[in-house]
RODO-2510 file (C-alpha; in nm, 4 decimals, decimal comma):
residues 331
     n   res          X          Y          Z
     1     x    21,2941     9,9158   -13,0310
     2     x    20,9613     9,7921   -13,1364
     3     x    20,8236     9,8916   -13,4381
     4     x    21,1572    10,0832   -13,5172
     5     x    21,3889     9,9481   -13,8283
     6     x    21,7445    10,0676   -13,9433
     7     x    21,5776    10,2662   -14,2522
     8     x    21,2983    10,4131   -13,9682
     9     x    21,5754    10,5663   -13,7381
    10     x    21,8119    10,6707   -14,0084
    11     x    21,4679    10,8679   -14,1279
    12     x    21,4369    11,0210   -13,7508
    13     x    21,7904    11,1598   -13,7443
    14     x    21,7750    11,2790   -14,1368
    15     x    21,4623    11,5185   -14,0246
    16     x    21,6216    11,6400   -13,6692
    17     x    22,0126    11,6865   -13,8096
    18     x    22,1284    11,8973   -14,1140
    19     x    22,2037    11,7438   -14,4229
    20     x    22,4797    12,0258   -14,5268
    21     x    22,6270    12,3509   -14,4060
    22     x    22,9106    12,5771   -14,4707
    23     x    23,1445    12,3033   -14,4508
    24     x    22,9080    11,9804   -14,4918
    25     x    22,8815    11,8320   -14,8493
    26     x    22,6838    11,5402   -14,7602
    27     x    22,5699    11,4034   -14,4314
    28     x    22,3324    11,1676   -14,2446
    29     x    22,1601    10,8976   -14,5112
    30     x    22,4274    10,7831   -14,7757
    31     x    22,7509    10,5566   -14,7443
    32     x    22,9064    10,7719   -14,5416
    33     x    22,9647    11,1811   -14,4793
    34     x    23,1529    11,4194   -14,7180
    35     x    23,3081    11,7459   -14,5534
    36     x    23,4805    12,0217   -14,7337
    37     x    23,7927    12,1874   -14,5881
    38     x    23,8803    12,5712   -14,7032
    39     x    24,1591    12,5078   -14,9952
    40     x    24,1736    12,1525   -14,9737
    41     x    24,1596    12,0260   -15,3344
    42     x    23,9600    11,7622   -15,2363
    43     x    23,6843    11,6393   -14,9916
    44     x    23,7203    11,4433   -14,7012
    45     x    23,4566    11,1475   -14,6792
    46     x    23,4109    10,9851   -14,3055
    47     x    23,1957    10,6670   -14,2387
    48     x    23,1320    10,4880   -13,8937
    49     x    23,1065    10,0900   -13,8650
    50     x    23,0374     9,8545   -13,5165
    51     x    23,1165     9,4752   -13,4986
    52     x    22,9449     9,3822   -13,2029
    53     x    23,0182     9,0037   -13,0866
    54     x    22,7471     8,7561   -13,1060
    55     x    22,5414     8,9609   -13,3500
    56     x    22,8531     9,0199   -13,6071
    57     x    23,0646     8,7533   -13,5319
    58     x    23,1626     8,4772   -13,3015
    59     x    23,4729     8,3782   -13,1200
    60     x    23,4286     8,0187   -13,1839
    61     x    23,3803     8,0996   -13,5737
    62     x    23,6537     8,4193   -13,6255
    63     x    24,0277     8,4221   -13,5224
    64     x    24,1346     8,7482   -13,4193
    65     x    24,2474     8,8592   -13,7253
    66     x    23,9889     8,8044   -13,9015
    67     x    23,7722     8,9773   -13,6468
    68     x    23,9772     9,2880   -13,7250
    69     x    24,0387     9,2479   -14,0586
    70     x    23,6629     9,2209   -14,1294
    71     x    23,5773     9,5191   -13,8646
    72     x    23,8354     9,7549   -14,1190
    73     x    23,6552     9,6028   -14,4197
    74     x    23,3236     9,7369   -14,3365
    75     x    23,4224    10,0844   -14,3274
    76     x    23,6164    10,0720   -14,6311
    77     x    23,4070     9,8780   -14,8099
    78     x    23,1664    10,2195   -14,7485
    79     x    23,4426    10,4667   -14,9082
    80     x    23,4654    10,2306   -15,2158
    81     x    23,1214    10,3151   -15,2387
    82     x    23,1348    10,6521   -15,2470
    83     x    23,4690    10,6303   -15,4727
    84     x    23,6531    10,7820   -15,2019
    85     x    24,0133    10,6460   -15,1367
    86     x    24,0964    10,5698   -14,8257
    87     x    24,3437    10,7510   -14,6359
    88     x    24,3434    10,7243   -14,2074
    89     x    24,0846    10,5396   -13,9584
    90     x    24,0104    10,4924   -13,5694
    91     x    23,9814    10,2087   -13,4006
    92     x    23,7671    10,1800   -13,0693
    93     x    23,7711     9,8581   -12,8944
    94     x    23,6336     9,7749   -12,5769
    95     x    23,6620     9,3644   -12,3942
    96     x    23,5195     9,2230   -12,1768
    97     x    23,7313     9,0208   -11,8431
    98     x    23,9445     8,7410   -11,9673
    99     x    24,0859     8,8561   -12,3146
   100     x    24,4863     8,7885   -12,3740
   101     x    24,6882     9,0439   -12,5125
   102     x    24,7843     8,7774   -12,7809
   103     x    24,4146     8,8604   -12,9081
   104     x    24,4501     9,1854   -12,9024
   105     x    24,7716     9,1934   -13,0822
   106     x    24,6109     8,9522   -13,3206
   107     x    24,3196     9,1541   -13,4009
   108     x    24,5305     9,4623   -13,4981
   109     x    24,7564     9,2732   -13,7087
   110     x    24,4302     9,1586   -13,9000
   111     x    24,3250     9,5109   -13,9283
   112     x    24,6999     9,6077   -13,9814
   113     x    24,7035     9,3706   -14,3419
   114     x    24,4445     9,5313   -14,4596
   115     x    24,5183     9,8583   -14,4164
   116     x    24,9105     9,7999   -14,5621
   117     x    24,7141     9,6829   -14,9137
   118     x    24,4861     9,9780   -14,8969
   119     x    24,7379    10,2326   -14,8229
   120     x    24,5579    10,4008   -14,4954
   121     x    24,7023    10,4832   -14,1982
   122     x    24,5794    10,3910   -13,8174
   123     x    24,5426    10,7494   -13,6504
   124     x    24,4202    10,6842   -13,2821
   125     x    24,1113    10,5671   -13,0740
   126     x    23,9924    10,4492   -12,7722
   127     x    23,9998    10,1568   -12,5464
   128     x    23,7567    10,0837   -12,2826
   129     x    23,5964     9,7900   -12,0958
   130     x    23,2703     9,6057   -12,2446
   131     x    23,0529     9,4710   -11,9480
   132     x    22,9332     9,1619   -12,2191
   133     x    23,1305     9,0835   -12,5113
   134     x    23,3788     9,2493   -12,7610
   135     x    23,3011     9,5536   -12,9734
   136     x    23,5094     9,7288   -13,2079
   137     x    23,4053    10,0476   -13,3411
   138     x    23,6192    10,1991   -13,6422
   139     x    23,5388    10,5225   -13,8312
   140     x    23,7155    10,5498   -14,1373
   141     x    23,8436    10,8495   -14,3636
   142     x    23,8786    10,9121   -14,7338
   143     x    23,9295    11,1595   -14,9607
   144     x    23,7316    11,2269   -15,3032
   145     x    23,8398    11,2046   -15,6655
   146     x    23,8078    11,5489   -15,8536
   147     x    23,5431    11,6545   -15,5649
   148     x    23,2943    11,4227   -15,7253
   149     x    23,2406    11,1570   -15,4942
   150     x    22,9285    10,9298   -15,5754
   151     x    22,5641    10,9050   -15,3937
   152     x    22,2845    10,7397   -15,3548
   153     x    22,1125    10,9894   -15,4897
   154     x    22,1722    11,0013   -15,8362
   155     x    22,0053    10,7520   -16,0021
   156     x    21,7558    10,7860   -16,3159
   157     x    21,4491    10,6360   -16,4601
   158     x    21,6020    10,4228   -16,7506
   159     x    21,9513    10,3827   -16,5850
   160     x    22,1035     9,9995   -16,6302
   161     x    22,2174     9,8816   -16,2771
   162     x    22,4660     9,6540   -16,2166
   163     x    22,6498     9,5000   -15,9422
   164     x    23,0303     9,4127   -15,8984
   165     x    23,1515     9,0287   -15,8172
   166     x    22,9095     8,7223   -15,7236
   167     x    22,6264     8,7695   -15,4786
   168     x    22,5202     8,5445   -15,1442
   169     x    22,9008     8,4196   -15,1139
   170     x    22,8958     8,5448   -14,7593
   171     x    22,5886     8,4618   -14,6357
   172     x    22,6486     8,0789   -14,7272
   173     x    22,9682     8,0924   -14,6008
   174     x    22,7619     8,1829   -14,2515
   175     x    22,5318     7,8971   -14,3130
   176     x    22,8599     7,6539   -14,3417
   177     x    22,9427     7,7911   -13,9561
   178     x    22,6532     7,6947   -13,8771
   179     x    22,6153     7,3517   -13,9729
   180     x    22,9500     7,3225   -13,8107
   181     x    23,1821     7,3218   -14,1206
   182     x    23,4434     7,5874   -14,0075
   183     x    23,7402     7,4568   -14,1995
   184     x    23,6028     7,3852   -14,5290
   185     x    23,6466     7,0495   -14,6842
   186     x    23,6274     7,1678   -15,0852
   187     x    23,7396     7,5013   -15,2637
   188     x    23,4159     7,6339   -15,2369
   189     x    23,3684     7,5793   -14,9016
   190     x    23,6584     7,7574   -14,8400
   191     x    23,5606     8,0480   -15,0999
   192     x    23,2445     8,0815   -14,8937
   193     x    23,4443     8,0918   -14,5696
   194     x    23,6596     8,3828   -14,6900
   195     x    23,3970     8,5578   -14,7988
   196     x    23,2378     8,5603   -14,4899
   197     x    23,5536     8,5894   -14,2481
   198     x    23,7917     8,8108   -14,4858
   199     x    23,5430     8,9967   -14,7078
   200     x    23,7753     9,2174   -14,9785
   201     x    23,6372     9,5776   -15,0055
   202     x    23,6451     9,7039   -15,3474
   203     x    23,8280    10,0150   -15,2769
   204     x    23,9966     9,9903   -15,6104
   205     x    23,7209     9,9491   -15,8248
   206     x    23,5004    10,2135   -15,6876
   207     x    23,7650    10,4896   -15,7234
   208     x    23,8293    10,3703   -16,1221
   209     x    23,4031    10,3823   -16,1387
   210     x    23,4551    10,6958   -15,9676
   211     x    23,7069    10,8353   -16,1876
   212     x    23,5358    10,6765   -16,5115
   213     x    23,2356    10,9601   -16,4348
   214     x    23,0284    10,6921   -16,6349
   215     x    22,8370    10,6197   -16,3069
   216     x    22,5241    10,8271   -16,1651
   217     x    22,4940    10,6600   -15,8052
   218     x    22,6250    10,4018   -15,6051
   219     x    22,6477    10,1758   -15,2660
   220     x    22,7350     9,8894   -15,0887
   221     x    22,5856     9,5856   -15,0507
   222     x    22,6250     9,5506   -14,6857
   223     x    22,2466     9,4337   -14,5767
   224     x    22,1499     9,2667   -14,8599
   225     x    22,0260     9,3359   -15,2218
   226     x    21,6163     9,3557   -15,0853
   227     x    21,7136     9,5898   -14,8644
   228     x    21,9694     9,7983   -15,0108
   229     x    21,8296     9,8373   -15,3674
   230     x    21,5475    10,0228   -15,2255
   231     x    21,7111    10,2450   -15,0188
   232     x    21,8890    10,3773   -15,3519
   233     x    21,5444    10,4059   -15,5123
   234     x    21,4357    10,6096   -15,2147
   235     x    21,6959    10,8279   -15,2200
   236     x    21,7502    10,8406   -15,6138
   237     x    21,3523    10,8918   -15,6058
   238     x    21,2934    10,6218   -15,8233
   239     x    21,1969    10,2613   -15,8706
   240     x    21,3769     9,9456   -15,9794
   241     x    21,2933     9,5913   -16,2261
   242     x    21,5320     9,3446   -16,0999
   243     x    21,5466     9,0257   -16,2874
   244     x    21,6690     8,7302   -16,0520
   245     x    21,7908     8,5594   -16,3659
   246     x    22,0750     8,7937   -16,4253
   247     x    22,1891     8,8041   -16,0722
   248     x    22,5637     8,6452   -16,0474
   249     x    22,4809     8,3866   -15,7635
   250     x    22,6982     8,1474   -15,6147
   251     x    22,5822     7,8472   -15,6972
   252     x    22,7760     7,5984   -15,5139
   253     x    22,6349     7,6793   -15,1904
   254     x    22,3534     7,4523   -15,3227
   255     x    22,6327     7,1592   -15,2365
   256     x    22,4927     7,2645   -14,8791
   257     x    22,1710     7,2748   -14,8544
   258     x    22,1222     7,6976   -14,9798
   259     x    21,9159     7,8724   -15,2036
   260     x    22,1918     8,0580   -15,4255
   261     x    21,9064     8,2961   -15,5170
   262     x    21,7879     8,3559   -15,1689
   263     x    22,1166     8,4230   -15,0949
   264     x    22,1706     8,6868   -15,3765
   265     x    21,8980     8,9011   -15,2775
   266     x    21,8856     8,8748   -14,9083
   267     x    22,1984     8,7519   -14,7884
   268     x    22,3837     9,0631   -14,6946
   269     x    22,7597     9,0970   -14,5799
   270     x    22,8768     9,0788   -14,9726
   271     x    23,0571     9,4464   -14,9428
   272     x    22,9919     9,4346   -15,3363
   273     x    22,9177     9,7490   -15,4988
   274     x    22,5879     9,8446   -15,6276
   275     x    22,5840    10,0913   -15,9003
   276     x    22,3668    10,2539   -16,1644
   277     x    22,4935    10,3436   -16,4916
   278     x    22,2824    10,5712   -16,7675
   279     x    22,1539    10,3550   -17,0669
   280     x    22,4018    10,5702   -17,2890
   281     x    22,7114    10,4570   -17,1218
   282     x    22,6474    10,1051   -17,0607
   283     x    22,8713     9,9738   -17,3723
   284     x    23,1151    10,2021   -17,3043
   285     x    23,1023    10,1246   -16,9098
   286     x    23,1400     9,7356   -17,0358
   287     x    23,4481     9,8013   -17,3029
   288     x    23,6082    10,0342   -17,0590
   289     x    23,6211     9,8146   -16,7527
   290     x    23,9411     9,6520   -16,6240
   291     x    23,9165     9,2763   -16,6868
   292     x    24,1403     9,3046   -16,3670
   293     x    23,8898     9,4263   -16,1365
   294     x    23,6011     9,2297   -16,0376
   295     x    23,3283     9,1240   -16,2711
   296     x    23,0226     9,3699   -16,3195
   297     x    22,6704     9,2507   -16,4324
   298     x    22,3708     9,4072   -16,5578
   299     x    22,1013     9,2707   -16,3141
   300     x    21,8040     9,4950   -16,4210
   301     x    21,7273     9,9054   -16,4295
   302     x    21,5685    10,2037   -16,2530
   303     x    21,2225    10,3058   -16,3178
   304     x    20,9549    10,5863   -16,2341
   305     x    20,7201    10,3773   -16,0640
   306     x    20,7905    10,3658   -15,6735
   307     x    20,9282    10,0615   -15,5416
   308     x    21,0966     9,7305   -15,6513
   309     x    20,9721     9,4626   -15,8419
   310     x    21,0963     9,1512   -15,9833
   311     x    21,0760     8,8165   -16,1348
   312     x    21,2633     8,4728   -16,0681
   313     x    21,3035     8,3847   -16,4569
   314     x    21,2698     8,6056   -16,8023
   315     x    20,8875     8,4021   -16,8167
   316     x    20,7431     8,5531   -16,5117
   317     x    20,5681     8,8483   -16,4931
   318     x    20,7086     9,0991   -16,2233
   319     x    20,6216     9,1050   -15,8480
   320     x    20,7041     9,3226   -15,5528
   321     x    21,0759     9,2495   -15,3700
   322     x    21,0146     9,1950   -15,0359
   323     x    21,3154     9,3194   -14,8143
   324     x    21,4492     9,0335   -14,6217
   325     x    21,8121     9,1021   -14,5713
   326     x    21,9995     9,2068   -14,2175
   327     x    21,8340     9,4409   -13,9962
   328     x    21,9813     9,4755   -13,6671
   329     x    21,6376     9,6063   -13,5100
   330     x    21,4137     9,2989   -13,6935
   331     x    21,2584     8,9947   -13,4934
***
């Protein structure tokens, strides 16, 4: 895979496979697919996730619930994103010698939670045997509100973005496994922990931003903020001023030894929704938002100059945002 990035073979597979067709809304390059049925009064939206072990997670770090709950999480995490809700997913695992049924059982039941407080249904899948490690593949389904699910794509010169809960919660609850602190001695340890192990999708608010039709275009931050943020410019055909001093860090990670906003724009693993809003709606956006859904905050806007720039503090003048978040084909 040298010289080859995520972005760089999603691009490949955009140019060789069609984007629509007679029954194809939306396909390869966004959150996930949207396909139209004959009748149906709505859309059905399908996205594909892996957890591969030793690049996702650990054994040593993740019970086997948590493994499954967080394997669920990353595909709906990718419906909230679209506003779809999610109705039915598939679950392929395959393990390697040695694994106890307990584990198994384990890892469904952590899937199984999830899906109970989500309201979808398990439909099927595969099982097969991994020559090195676990791997759990899971492709989810959803179905749109009104037919209008949301895109990358729609984004604006002038439109406010914002982004839903804190930011970098995960990734320093990675650095805490790291440095050996599974169980978490404080509440913020343990915060940090969850985050990482139990990430929440936010299926609920992305169908009321759906619904509220106050939103042009929106993702997930599964990757990272440097490397996601530009991947809705790219497809929204824009640019984007970030200001790092808006950016709703965590800042107790700083108890161990992280940069909160390192973390914020880089971390990745979040599943926080990144959205962008036209400069029209933004006070009604902020008066109409449920206080019990979590937190949105402006962190900075589109613009028509190509790429994305930013500065630490409101002092300092505006720089290229080098993407440093996850890539699973970077050294």
């Amino acid at each position: 895979m040298a010289g080859f990035d995520e972005d760089r073979i999603v691009r490949l597979l955009e140019a060789r496979f069609a984007k629509t067709g007679s029954s194809l809304v939306r396909g390869i390059g966004d959150d996930a697919a949207v396909v139209r049925s004959r009748g149906a009064r709505e859309h059905w939206v399908v996205t594909t996730d892996m957890l591969i072990e030793e690049i996702d997670f650990r054994r040593a770090w993740f019970s086997p619930a948590q493994v499954g709950h967080k394997s669920l999480a990353a595909n709906l995490s990718d419906l909230a994103a679209m506003g779809a809700r999610p109705r039915f997913f598939t679950v392929s695992l395959a393990l390697p010698e040695g694994i106890l049924p307990r584990w198994i059982t384990a890892c469904y039941r952590g899937m199984a939670a999830l899906a109970r407080r989500h309201g979808v249904l398990l439909i099927g899948g595969d099982l097969s045997r991994s020559p090195s490690g676990i791997q759990i593949t899971i492709t989810a389904i959803g179905e749109t509100v009104g037919r209008r699910p949301l895109y990358r794509s729609g984004g604006r010169p002038g439109d406010i973005l914002y982004v839903t809960g804190k930011l970098g919660m995960a990734a320093s609850g990675l650095e805490l496994l790291r440095q050996g602190r599974a169980a978490g001695n404080t509440r913020a340890e343990r915060a940090a922990l969850r985050s990482q192990r139990t990430p929440l999708p936010r299926c609920e608010t992305g169908l009321w931003l759906a619904r509220s039709r106050l939103v042009r275009c929106m993702m997930d931050l599964s990757d990272g903020l440097s490397i996601d943020l530009p991947r809705l410019c790219r497809a929204s055909g824009t640019g984007a001023e970030l200001s790092g001093s808006l950016l709703p860090v965590f800042p107790d990670s700083r108890r161990w030894h992280c940069d909160p906003l390192a973390l914020a724009l880089h971390g990745g693993e979040d599943f926080e929704l990144l959205l962008a809003v036209p400069a029209r709606q933004t006070e009604r956006l902020e008066k109409s938002y449920p206080s019990s859904l979590p937190r949105i905050t402006r962190i900075g806007r589109l613009c028509s100059r190509p790429g994305v720039r930013w500065s630490p503090d409101a002092t300092a003048p505006l720089r290229p945002l080098k993407p440093a978040g996850f890539d699973h084909f970077r050294k």
